[in-house]
C-alpha positions in Angstrom: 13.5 -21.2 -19.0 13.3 -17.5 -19.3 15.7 -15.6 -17.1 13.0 -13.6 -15.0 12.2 -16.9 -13.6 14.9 -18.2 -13.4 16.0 -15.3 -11.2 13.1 -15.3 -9.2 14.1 -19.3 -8.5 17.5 -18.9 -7.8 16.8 -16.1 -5.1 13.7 -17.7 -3.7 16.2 -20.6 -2.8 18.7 -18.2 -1.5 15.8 -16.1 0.9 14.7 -19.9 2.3 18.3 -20.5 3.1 18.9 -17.5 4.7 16.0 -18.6 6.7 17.1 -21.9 7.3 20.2 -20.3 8.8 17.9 -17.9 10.6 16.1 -20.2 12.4 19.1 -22.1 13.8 20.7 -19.2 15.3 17.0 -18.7 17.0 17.3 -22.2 18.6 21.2 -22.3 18.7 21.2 -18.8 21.1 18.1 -20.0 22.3 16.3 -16.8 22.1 13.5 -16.5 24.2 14.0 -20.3 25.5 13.1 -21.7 22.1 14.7 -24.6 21.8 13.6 -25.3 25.2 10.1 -25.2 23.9 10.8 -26.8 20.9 12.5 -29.8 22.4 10.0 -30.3 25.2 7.2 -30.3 23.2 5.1 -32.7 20.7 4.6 -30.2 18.5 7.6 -28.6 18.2 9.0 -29.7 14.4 5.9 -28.5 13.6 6.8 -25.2 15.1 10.0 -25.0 13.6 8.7 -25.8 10.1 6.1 -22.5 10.3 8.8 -20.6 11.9 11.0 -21.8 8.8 8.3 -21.2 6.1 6.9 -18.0 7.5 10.4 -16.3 7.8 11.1 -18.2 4.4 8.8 -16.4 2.7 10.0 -13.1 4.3 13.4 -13.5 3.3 12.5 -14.6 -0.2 10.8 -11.1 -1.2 13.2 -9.2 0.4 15.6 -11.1 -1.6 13.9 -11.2 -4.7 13.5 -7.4 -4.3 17.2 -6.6 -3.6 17.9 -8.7 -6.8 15.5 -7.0 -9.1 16.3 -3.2 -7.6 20.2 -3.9 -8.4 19.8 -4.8 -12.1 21.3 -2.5 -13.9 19.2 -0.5 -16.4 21.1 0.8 -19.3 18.3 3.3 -21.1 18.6 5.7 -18.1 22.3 7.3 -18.9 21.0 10.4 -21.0 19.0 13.0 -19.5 15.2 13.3 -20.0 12.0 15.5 -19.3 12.1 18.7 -18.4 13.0 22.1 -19.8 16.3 22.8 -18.0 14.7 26.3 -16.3 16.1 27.3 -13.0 13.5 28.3 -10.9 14.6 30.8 -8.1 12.8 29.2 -4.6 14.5 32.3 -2.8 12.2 35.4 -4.0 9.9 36.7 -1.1 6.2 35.7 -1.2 4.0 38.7 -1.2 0.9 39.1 1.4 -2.2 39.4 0.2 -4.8 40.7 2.9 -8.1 39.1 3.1 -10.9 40.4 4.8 -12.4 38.0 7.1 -15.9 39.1 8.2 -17.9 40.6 5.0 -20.4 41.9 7.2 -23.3 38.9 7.2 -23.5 36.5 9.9 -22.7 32.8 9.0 -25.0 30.6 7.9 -25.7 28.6 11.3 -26.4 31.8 13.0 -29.1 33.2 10.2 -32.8 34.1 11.9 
């Protein structure tokens, strides 16, 4: 198996777990009464699942993302691009004055 996909495997498993763990903290605290309306209703595994899955899939990206920004990319350790010239943001900007009215109305106010 080649080791992108692998990778991508290994931490779409660990986002669902996360998620898994996620979820019974949500119904453990009972936030917002959840497990009250998860327990008292006919649909509630149902509920749980989606709330498992959708967060699931959350979790997975982020966690596929974390994995892929932290790779460590050797080919970046010697300077590139550029010419090395210092440019000096501190000299003064010079005014230039523009004359606003050249004399002919605008063009909305033509007869």
């Amino acid at each position: 198996m080649p080791e992108l996909i692998r990778l991508y495997i290994v931490n779409v498993i660990i986002g669902f777990c996360i998620a898994a763990v996620f979820v019974a903290m949500l119904l453990w605290f009972n936030v917002a009464n959840l497990w009250h309306l998860v327990s008292h209703s006919d649909k509630g595994l149902l509920a749980v699942f989606l709330l498992w899955f959708s967060n699931g899939i959350i979790f997975a990206g982020v966690q596929f993302g974390i994995a892929v920004m932290r790779q460590k990319d050797d080919d970046d350790d010697e300077p590139r691009g550029g010419l090395g010239q210092h440019v000096d943001m501190r000299q003064e900007l010079e005014t230039i004055p523009i004359r606003a009215n050249s004399g002919r109305a605008p063009f909305w106010q033509k007869k």
